[in-house]
C-alpha positions in Angstrom: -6.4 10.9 37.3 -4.2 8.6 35.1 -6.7 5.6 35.4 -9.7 8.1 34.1 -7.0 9.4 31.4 -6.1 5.8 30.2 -9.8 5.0 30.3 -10.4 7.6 28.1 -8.2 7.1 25.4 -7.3 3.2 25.6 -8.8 3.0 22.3 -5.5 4.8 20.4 -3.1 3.6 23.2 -3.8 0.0 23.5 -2.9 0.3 19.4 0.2 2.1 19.4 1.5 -0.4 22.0 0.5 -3.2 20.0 2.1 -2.3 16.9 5.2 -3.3 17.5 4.4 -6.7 19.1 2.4 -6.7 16.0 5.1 -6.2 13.5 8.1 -8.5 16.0 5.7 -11.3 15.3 5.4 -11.3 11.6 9.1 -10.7 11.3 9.7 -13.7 13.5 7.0 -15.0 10.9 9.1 -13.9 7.8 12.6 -15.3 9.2 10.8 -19.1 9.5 9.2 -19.0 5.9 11.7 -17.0 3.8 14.2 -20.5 4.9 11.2 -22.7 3.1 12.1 -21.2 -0.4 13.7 -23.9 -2.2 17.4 -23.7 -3.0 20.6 -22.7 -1.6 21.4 -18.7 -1.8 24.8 -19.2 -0.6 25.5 -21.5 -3.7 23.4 -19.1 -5.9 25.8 -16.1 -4.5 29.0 -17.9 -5.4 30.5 -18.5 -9.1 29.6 -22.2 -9.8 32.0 -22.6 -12.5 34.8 -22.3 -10.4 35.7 -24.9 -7.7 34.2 -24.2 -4.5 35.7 -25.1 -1.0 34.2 -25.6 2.3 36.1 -22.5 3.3 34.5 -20.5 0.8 30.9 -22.0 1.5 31.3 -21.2 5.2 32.4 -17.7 4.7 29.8 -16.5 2.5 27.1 -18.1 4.7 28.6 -16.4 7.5 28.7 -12.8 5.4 25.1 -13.4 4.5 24.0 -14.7 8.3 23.2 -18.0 7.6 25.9 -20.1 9.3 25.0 -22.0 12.7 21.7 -23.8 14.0 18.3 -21.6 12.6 18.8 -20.2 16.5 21.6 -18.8 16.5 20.5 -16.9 13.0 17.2 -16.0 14.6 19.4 -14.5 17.3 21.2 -12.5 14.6 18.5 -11.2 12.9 16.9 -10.0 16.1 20.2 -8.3 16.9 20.6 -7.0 13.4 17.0 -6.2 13.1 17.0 -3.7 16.1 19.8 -1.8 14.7 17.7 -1.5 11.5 20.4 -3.5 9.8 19.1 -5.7 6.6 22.1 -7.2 5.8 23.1 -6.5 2.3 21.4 -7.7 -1.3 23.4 -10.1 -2.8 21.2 -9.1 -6.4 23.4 -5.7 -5.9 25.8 -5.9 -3.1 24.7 -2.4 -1.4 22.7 -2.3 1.9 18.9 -3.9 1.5 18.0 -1.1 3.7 19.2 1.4 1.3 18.0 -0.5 -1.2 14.5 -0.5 -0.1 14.4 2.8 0.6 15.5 4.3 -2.6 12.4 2.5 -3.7 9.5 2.5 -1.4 8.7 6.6 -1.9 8.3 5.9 -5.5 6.1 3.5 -5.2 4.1 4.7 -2.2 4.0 7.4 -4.3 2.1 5.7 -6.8 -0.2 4.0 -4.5 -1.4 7.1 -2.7 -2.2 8.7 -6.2 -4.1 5.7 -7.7 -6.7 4.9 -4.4 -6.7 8.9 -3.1 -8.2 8.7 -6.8 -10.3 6.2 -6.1 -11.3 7.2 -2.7 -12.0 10.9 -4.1 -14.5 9.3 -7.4 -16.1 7.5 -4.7 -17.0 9.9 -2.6 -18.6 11.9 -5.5 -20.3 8.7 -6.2 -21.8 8.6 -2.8 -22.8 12.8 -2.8 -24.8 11.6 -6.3 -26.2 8.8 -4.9 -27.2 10.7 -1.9 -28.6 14.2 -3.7 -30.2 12.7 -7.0 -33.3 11.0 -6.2 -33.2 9.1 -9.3 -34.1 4.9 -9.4 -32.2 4.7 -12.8 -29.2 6.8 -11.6 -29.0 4.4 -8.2 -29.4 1.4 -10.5 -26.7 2.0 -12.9 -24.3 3.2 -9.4 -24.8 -0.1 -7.4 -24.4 -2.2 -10.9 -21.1 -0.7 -11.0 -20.8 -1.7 -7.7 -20.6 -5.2 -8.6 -18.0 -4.0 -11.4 -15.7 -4.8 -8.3 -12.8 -7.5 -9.1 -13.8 -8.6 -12.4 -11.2 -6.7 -14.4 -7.2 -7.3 -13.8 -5.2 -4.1 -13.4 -2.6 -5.4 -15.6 -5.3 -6.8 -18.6 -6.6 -3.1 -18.5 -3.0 -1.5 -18.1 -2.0 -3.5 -21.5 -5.1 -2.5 -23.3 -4.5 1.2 -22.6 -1.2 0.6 -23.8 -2.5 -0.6 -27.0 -5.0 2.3 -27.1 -4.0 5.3 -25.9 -0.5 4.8 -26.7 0.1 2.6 -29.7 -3.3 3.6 -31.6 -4.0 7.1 -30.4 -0.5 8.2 -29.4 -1.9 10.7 -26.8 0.2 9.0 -24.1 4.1 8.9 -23.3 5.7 5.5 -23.9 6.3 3.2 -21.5 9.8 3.7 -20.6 10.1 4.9 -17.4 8.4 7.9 -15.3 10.1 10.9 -17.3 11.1 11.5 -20.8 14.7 10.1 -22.1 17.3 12.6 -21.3 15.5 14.1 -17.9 17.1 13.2 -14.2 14.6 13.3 -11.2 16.3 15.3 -8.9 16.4 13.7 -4.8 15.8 15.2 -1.6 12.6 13.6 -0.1 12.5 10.4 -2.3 9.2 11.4 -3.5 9.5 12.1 -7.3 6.8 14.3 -7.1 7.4 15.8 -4.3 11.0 16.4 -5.2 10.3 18.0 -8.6 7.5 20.5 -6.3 10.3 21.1 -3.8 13.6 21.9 -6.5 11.3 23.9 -9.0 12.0 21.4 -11.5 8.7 22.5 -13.7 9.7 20.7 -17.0 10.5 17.1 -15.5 7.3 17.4 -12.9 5.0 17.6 -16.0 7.0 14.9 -18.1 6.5 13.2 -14.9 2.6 14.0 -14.6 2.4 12.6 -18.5 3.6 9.6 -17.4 1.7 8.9 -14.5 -1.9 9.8 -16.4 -2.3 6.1 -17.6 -1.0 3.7 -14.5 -3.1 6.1 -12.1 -6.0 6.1 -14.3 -5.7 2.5 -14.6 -5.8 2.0 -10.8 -8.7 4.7 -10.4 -10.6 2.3 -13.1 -9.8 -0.7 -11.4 -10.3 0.2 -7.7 -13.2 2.3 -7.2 -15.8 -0.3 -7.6 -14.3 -2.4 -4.8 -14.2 0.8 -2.8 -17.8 2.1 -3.9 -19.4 -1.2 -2.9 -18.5 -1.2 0.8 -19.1 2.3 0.7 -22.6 1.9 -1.0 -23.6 -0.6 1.5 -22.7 1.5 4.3 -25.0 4.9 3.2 -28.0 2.3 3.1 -27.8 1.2 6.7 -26.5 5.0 7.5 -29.5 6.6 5.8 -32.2 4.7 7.2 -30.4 4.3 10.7 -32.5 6.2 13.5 -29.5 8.9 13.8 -30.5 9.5 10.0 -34.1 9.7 11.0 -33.7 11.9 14.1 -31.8 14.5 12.8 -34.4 14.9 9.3 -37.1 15.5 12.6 -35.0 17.6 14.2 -34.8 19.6 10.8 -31.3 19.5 10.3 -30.2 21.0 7.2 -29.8 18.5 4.1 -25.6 19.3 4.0 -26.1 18.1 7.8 -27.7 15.1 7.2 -25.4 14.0 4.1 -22.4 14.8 6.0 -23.4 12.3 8.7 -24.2 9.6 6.4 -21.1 9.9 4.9 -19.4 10.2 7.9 -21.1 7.1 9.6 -21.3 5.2 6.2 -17.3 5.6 5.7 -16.1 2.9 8.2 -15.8 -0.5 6.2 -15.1 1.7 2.9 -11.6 2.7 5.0 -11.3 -0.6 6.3 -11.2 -1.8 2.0 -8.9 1.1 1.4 -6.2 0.4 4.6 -6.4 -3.3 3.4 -5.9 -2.7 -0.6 -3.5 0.0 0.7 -0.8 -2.9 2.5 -1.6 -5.0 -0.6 -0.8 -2.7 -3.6 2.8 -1.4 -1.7 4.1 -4.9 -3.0 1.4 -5.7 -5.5 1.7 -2.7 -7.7 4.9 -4.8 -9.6 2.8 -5.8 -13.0 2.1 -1.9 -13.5 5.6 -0.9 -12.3 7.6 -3.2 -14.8 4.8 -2.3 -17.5 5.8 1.7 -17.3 9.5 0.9 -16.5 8.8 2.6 -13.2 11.0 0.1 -10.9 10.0 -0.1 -7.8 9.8 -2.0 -4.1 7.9 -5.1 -5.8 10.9 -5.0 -8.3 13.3 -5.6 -5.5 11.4 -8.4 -4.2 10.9 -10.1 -7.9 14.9 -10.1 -7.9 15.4 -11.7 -4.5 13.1 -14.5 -5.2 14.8 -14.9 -8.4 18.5 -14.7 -6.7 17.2 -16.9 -4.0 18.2 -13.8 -2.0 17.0 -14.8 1.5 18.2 -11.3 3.4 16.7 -9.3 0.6 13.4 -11.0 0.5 13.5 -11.1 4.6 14.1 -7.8 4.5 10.9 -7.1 2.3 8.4 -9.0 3.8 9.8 -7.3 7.7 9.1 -3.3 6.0 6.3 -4.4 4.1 4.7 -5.7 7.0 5.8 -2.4 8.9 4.0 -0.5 6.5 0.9 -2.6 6.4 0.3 -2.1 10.0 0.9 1.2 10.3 -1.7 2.2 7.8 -3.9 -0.5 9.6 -3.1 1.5 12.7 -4.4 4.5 11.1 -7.4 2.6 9.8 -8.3 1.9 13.4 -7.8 5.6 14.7 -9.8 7.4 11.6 -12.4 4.5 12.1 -13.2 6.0 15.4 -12.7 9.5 15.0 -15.2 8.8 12.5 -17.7 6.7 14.6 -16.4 6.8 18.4 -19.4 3.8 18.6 -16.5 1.7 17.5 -14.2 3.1 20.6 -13.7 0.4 23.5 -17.1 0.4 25.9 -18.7 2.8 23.7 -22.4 2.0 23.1 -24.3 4.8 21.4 -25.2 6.0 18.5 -24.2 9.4 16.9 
Protein backbone atom coordinates (compact mmCIF):
# COMPACT_ATOMS: atom_id res chain seq x y z
CA UNK A 1 0.00 0.00 0.00
CA UNK A 2 2.76 2.65 0.61
CA UNK A 3 4.88 1.44 -2.38
CA UNK A 4 1.58 1.94 -4.75
CA UNK A 5 1.04 5.31 -2.80
CA UNK A 6 4.65 6.57 -3.45
CA UNK A 7 4.30 5.34 -6.96
CA UNK A 8 1.54 7.30 -7.39
CA UNK A 9 2.50 10.58 -6.39
CA UNK A 10 6.55 10.42 -6.63
CA UNK A 11 6.14 13.10 -9.05
CA UNK A 12 5.33 16.03 -6.11
CA UNK A 13 7.35 14.01 -3.46
CA UNK A 14 10.59 13.34 -5.09
CA UNK A 15 10.38 17.58 -5.51
CA UNK A 16 9.56 18.60 -2.10
CA UNK A 17 12.41 16.42 -0.90
CA UNK A 18 14.71 17.86 -3.25
CA UNK A 19 14.15 21.36 -2.52
CA UNK A 20 16.08 21.62 0.22
CA UNK A 21 19.25 19.71 -1.03
CA UNK A 22 18.48 22.04 -3.86
CA UNK A 23 18.69 25.29 -2.01
CA UNK A 24 21.86 23.68 0.79
CA UNK A 25 23.78 23.49 -2.38
CA UNK A 26 23.48 26.90 -3.83
CA UNK A 27 24.04 28.36 -0.35
CA UNK A 28 27.21 26.34 -0.09
CA UNK A 29 27.54 27.90 -3.74
CA UNK A 30 26.92 31.52 -2.47
CA UNK A 31 29.39 31.23 0.69
CA UNK A 32 32.48 30.15 -1.90
CA UNK A 33 31.73 33.13 -4.41
CA UNK A 34 30.48 36.03 -2.24
CA UNK A 35 34.58 35.52 -0.67
CA UNK A 36 35.72 36.17 -4.59
CA UNK A 37 34.38 39.88 -4.43
CA UNK A 38 37.42 41.92 -4.35
CA UNK A 39 38.24 43.81 -1.17
CA UNK A 40 38.39 43.55 2.48
CA UNK A 41 34.78 44.18 4.29
CA UNK A 42 36.34 44.06 7.55
CA UNK A 43 38.59 47.11 6.56
CA UNK A 44 35.50 48.62 4.73
CA UNK A 45 33.46 48.17 8.23
CA UNK A 46 36.08 49.97 10.30
CA UNK A 47 36.93 53.93 10.40
CA UNK A 48 40.17 54.11 8.23
CA UNK A 49 41.17 57.40 9.46
CA UNK A 50 41.84 56.33 12.73
CA UNK A 51 44.72 53.87 13.57
CA UNK A 52 43.76 50.35 13.36
CA UNK A 53 45.20 47.52 15.58
CA UNK A 54 45.35 43.79 15.05
CA UNK A 55 43.00 43.57 17.99
CA UNK A 56 40.52 45.66 16.45
CA UNK A 57 40.95 43.75 12.95
CA UNK A 58 40.49 40.40 14.62
CA UNK A 59 37.41 41.39 16.50
CA UNK A 60 35.41 42.74 13.83
CA UNK A 61 36.19 39.76 11.69
CA UNK A 62 35.19 37.61 14.38
CA UNK A 63 31.72 39.89 14.88
CA UNK A 64 31.09 39.55 11.16
CA UNK A 65 32.18 35.54 10.93
CA UNK A 66 35.10 35.86 9.05
CA UNK A 67 37.96 34.93 11.35
CA UNK A 68 39.68 31.32 11.01
CA UNK A 69 40.41 29.04 7.90
CA UNK A 70 37.26 29.38 5.06
CA UNK A 71 36.23 25.95 7.15
CA UNK A 72 35.74 26.83 10.06
CA UNK A 73 33.49 29.90 8.52
CA UNK A 74 31.66 27.42 6.30
CA UNK A 75 31.02 25.60 9.60
CA UNK A 76 29.54 28.86 10.97
CA UNK A 77 27.43 29.66 8.43
CA UNK A 78 25.91 26.26 8.32
CA UNK A 79 25.31 26.53 12.03
CA UNK A 80 24.06 30.12 11.77
CA UNK A 81 22.22 29.24 8.66
CA UNK A 82 19.98 26.57 10.27
CA UNK A 83 18.90 28.88 12.97
CA UNK A 84 17.92 31.30 10.22
CA UNK A 85 20.54 33.64 11.52
CA UNK A 86 22.06 36.12 8.69
CA UNK A 87 24.33 37.72 10.69
CA UNK A 88 23.82 41.40 10.81
CA UNK A 89 24.31 44.22 7.74
CA UNK A 90 27.12 46.22 8.42
CA UNK A 91 25.39 48.94 5.65
CA UNK A 92 22.77 49.36 8.77
CA UNK A 93 23.83 47.42 11.72
CA UNK A 94 20.21 45.63 12.30
CA UNK A 95 19.68 41.85 11.56
CA UNK A 96 20.12 40.98 7.53
CA UNK A 97 17.22 38.76 8.21
CA UNK A 98 15.07 41.56 9.32
CA UNK A 99 16.46 43.51 6.84
CA UNK A 100 15.41 41.33 4.10
CA UNK A 101 12.29 40.82 5.16
CA UNK A 102 11.06 44.25 5.61
CA UNK A 103 11.75 44.34 1.97
CA UNK A 104 11.03 41.28 0.08
CA UNK A 105 6.82 41.65 0.46
CA UNK A 106 7.21 44.90 -1.23
CA UNK A 107 8.85 43.88 -3.86
CA UNK A 108 7.27 40.41 -4.40
CA UNK A 109 4.57 42.53 -4.32
CA UNK A 110 5.43 44.23 -7.33
CA UNK A 111 6.47 41.33 -9.20
CA UNK A 112 3.25 39.32 -8.84
CA UNK A 113 1.36 42.49 -10.12
CA UNK A 114 3.57 43.20 -13.17
CA UNK A 115 3.67 39.25 -14.75
CA UNK A 116 0.00 38.24 -13.20
CA UNK A 117 -0.46 41.26 -15.68
CA UNK A 118 1.30 39.87 -18.17
CA UNK A 119 0.18 36.30 -17.75
CA UNK A 120 -3.63 37.68 -17.66
CA UNK A 121 -2.96 39.97 -21.39
CA UNK A 122 -1.59 36.82 -22.62
CA UNK A 123 -4.09 34.63 -22.03
CA UNK A 124 -6.63 36.98 -23.79
CA UNK A 125 -4.13 37.02 -26.51
CA UNK A 126 -4.32 33.30 -26.85
CA UNK A 127 -8.56 33.21 -26.50
CA UNK A 128 -8.17 35.83 -29.70
CA UNK A 129 -5.90 34.01 -31.41
CA UNK A 130 -7.87 30.92 -30.80
CA UNK A 131 -11.74 32.38 -31.60
CA UNK A 132 -10.90 34.94 -34.48
CA UNK A 133 -10.18 33.15 -37.55
CA UNK A 134 -8.53 36.01 -38.90
CA UNK A 135 -4.79 35.66 -41.03
CA UNK A 136 -4.23 39.46 -40.49
CA UNK A 137 -5.24 39.28 -36.76
CA UNK A 138 -2.74 36.01 -36.23
CA UNK A 139 -0.03 37.98 -38.20
CA UNK A 140 0.08 41.08 -36.32
CA UNK A 141 -0.15 38.60 -32.71
CA UNK A 142 2.87 36.35 -33.61
CA UNK A 143 4.81 39.69 -34.91
CA UNK A 144 4.37 40.82 -31.45
CA UNK A 145 5.60 37.76 -30.53
CA UNK A 146 8.94 38.46 -31.68
CA UNK A 147 8.49 41.96 -29.85
CA UNK A 148 10.10 39.76 -27.02
CA UNK A 149 13.44 41.21 -25.41
CA UNK A 150 14.06 44.01 -27.64
CA UNK A 151 12.95 46.79 -25.33
CA UNK A 152 14.68 47.45 -21.81
CA UNK A 153 12.36 47.84 -18.85
CA UNK A 154 14.24 50.68 -17.64
CA UNK A 155 14.58 52.59 -21.33
CA UNK A 156 10.68 52.30 -21.39
CA UNK A 157 10.27 53.10 -17.56
CA UNK A 158 12.34 56.50 -18.28
CA UNK A 159 10.30 57.32 -21.36
CA UNK A 160 7.09 57.07 -19.47
CA UNK A 161 8.56 59.23 -17.02
CA UNK A 162 9.15 61.77 -19.59
CA UNK A 163 5.65 61.27 -20.97
CA UNK A 164 3.10 60.54 -18.79
CA UNK A 165 4.60 62.34 -16.04
CA UNK A 166 6.72 65.31 -17.04
CA UNK A 167 4.70 66.07 -20.42
CA UNK A 168 1.25 64.97 -19.61
CA UNK A 169 1.29 65.08 -15.81
CA UNK A 170 -1.43 62.30 -15.58
CA UNK A 171 0.98 60.31 -13.38
CA UNK A 172 2.29 60.69 -9.61
CA UNK A 173 6.00 61.66 -9.35
CA UNK A 174 8.45 59.37 -8.82
CA UNK A 175 9.03 59.67 -5.18
CA UNK A 176 8.20 56.72 -3.54
CA UNK A 177 4.86 54.35 -3.57
CA UNK A 178 2.42 56.95 -1.72
CA UNK A 179 2.01 60.62 -1.76
CA UNK A 180 4.31 62.89 0.69
CA UNK A 181 2.82 63.00 4.08
CA UNK A 182 0.96 59.36 3.88
CA UNK A 183 2.53 56.21 6.18
CA UNK A 184 1.81 52.62 4.93
CA UNK A 185 0.50 51.08 7.80
CA UNK A 186 2.28 47.13 8.65
CA UNK A 187 0.79 44.00 9.48
CA UNK A 188 1.44 41.48 6.63
CA UNK A 189 4.34 43.41 4.89
CA UNK A 190 2.31 43.55 1.83
CA UNK A 191 1.61 47.34 1.17
CA UNK A 192 -1.29 46.43 -0.60
CA UNK A 193 -2.41 44.02 1.25
CA UNK A 194 -1.93 45.99 4.42
CA UNK A 195 -3.84 49.14 3.25
CA UNK A 196 -6.94 46.22 2.14
CA UNK A 197 -6.62 44.63 5.62
CA UNK A 198 -6.51 48.29 7.98
CA UNK A 199 -9.19 50.05 5.74
CA UNK A 200 -6.69 52.55 4.90
CA UNK A 201 -8.86 53.66 1.62
CA UNK A 202 -6.99 57.05 0.93
CA UNK A 203 -3.29 55.69 1.02
CA UNK A 204 -4.42 52.27 -0.99
CA UNK A 205 -5.43 54.46 -3.92
CA UNK A 206 -2.32 56.95 -3.62
CA UNK A 207 -0.70 53.72 -3.56
CA UNK A 208 -2.62 52.25 -6.73
CA UNK A 209 -1.54 55.78 -8.58
CA UNK A 210 1.75 55.01 -8.08
CA UNK A 211 1.98 51.64 -9.10
CA UNK A 212 -0.14 52.38 -12.68
CA UNK A 213 3.30 53.19 -14.49
CA UNK A 214 6.10 50.51 -13.09
CA UNK A 215 3.26 47.75 -13.55
CA UNK A 216 2.28 48.97 -16.83
CA UNK A 217 5.83 49.17 -17.71
CA UNK A 218 6.45 45.43 -16.78
CA UNK A 219 2.97 44.32 -18.47
CA UNK A 220 4.61 46.22 -21.75
CA UNK A 221 7.79 44.69 -21.42
CA UNK A 222 7.00 41.09 -20.44
CA UNK A 223 4.14 39.85 -22.29
CA UNK A 224 5.77 39.29 -25.55
CA UNK A 225 8.32 36.96 -23.93
CA UNK A 226 5.39 35.20 -22.26
CA UNK A 227 3.07 35.22 -25.49
CA UNK A 228 5.78 33.63 -27.59
CA UNK A 229 6.20 30.38 -25.63
CA UNK A 230 2.71 30.54 -25.24
CA UNK A 231 1.92 31.03 -28.98
CA UNK A 232 4.14 28.19 -29.88
CA UNK A 233 2.57 25.96 -27.59
CA UNK A 234 -1.42 26.42 -29.04
CA UNK A 235 0.12 25.49 -32.57
CA UNK A 236 1.40 22.10 -31.62
CA UNK A 237 -1.78 21.94 -29.04
CA UNK A 238 -4.26 22.68 -31.73
CA UNK A 239 -3.26 20.48 -34.34
CA UNK A 240 -2.19 17.66 -31.80
CA UNK A 241 -4.44 14.42 -32.28
CA UNK A 242 -6.10 15.17 -28.63
CA UNK A 243 -7.22 18.51 -30.53
CA UNK A 244 -8.43 16.51 -33.41
CA UNK A 245 -10.22 13.78 -31.39
CA UNK A 246 -12.14 15.77 -29.30
CA UNK A 247 -13.54 18.27 -32.62
CA UNK A 248 -14.75 14.36 -33.90
CA UNK A 249 -16.02 13.53 -30.82
CA UNK A 250 -18.07 16.91 -31.12
CA UNK A 251 -16.90 18.55 -28.14
CA UNK A 252 -18.17 21.88 -27.61
CA UNK A 253 -15.85 24.77 -28.97
CA UNK A 254 -15.33 26.21 -24.97
CA UNK A 255 -14.10 22.39 -24.60
CA UNK A 256 -11.79 22.34 -27.15
CA UNK A 257 -10.21 25.91 -26.34
CA UNK A 258 -9.99 25.09 -22.84
CA UNK A 259 -7.70 22.09 -23.64
CA UNK A 260 -5.56 23.86 -25.86
CA UNK A 261 -4.97 26.27 -23.42
CA UNK A 262 -4.63 24.00 -20.90
CA UNK A 263 -2.13 21.65 -22.89
CA UNK A 264 -0.42 24.71 -24.60
CA UNK A 265 0.32 26.45 -21.11
CA UNK A 266 3.39 24.29 -20.01
CA UNK A 267 6.57 26.13 -21.40
CA UNK A 268 4.59 29.57 -21.13
CA UNK A 269 4.81 28.70 -17.01
CA UNK A 270 8.02 27.42 -17.33
CA UNK A 271 8.98 31.45 -18.90
CA UNK A 272 6.97 32.88 -16.10
CA UNK A 273 8.59 30.58 -12.95
CA UNK A 274 11.99 31.47 -14.59
CA UNK A 275 11.35 35.49 -15.16
CA UNK A 276 9.54 35.11 -11.79
CA UNK A 277 13.27 34.14 -9.73
CA UNK A 278 14.83 36.68 -12.00
CA UNK A 279 12.72 39.87 -11.51
CA UNK A 280 12.68 39.30 -7.31
CA UNK A 281 16.35 40.73 -7.58
CA UNK A 282 16.21 42.21 -11.03
CA UNK A 283 13.34 44.58 -10.49
CA UNK A 284 16.21 47.23 -8.77
CA UNK A 285 16.39 49.78 -12.08
CA UNK A 286 12.44 50.20 -11.68
CA UNK A 287 12.58 50.21 -7.82
CA UNK A 288 15.25 53.06 -7.46
CA UNK A 289 13.41 54.86 -10.57
CA UNK A 290 9.91 55.18 -8.44
CA UNK A 291 11.81 55.49 -5.09
CA UNK A 292 10.16 52.25 -4.18
CA UNK A 293 13.30 50.60 -2.19
CA UNK A 294 13.32 47.37 -2.27
CA UNK A 295 15.21 43.64 -1.83
CA UNK A 296 17.53 44.57 -5.06
CA UNK A 297 18.20 47.80 -3.05
CA UNK A 298 19.69 45.93 -0.20
CA UNK A 299 21.82 43.96 -2.33
CA UNK A 300 23.16 47.17 -4.49
CA UNK A 301 24.36 48.45 -0.86
CA UNK A 302 26.13 45.29 0.13
CA UNK A 303 28.05 45.10 -3.00
CA UNK A 304 28.87 48.67 -2.50
CA UNK A 305 29.91 48.20 1.41
CA UNK A 306 31.69 45.03 0.37
CA UNK A 307 29.14 43.64 2.82
CA UNK A 308 29.83 39.89 2.51
CA UNK A 309 27.00 38.60 5.22
CA UNK A 310 24.48 40.94 3.63
CA UNK A 311 25.08 39.91 0.09
CA UNK A 312 25.45 36.10 1.41
CA UNK A 313 22.47 36.52 2.91
CA UNK A 314 20.77 37.62 -0.44
CA UNK A 315 21.86 35.36 -2.81
CA UNK A 316 20.83 32.13 0.16
CA UNK A 317 16.74 33.78 0.16
CA UNK A 318 16.87 34.67 -3.28
CA UNK A 319 17.77 31.34 -4.13
CA UNK A 320 15.07 30.02 -1.67
CA UNK A 321 12.55 31.88 -3.44
CA UNK A 322 13.61 30.93 -6.85
CA UNK A 323 13.13 27.32 -6.11
CA UNK A 324 10.19 27.41 -4.57
CA UNK A 325 8.35 29.05 -7.33
CA UNK A 326 10.35 26.51 -9.65
CA UNK A 327 8.77 23.95 -7.34
CA UNK A 328 5.46 25.18 -8.08
CA UNK A 329 6.38 25.45 -11.75
CA UNK A 330 6.93 21.73 -11.72
CA UNK A 331 3.60 20.82 -9.76
CA UNK A 332 1.15 23.24 -11.96
CA UNK A 333 3.14 21.78 -14.97
CA UNK A 334 1.61 18.47 -14.29
CA UNK A 335 -1.54 19.22 -12.87
CA UNK A 336 -1.75 20.76 -16.18
CA UNK A 337 -0.43 17.91 -18.40
CA UNK A 338 0.02 14.73 -16.07
CA UNK A 339 1.99 13.43 -19.55
CA UNK A 340 4.81 15.26 -17.87
CA UNK A 341 4.30 13.08 -14.49
CA UNK A 342 7.19 10.32 -13.96
CA UNK A 343 6.29 7.09 -16.25
CA UNK A 344 3.39 8.79 -17.67
CA UNK A 345 3.05 8.16 -21.41
CA UNK A 346 -0.25 9.31 -22.81
CA UNK A 347 -1.85 11.87 -24.15
CA UNK A 348 -4.86 13.93 -22.76
Amino acid sequence: MNNEFFNRHRWWITRTLALPVHVAGFATFAFFMVRLVPGDPVLSSLDTTQTITQADYDRVAASMGLDGSIWQQLGRFWSDLIRLDLGISVVTGRSIWEEIWTRLPATLELVFLGLGGAVALSLVLAAVLLHVQSGVLHKALRGYARMAGAIPDFALAILGLVLFYSLLQVVPAPIGRVDAGMVIPEVTGFPLLDCVLTGYWQVLGSMLGHLVLPVGVMIAVYTPIIWKQFALGLDEAAASAATLFRIASGATRAAIYLSILRRAAASAVVMVGAMFGALVGGVVVLQQLFSFGGLGQFAVDSVNSIDFLGLQGFLVVLAAVSMVAFFIVDIVNMLLDPRRRPGASTEV
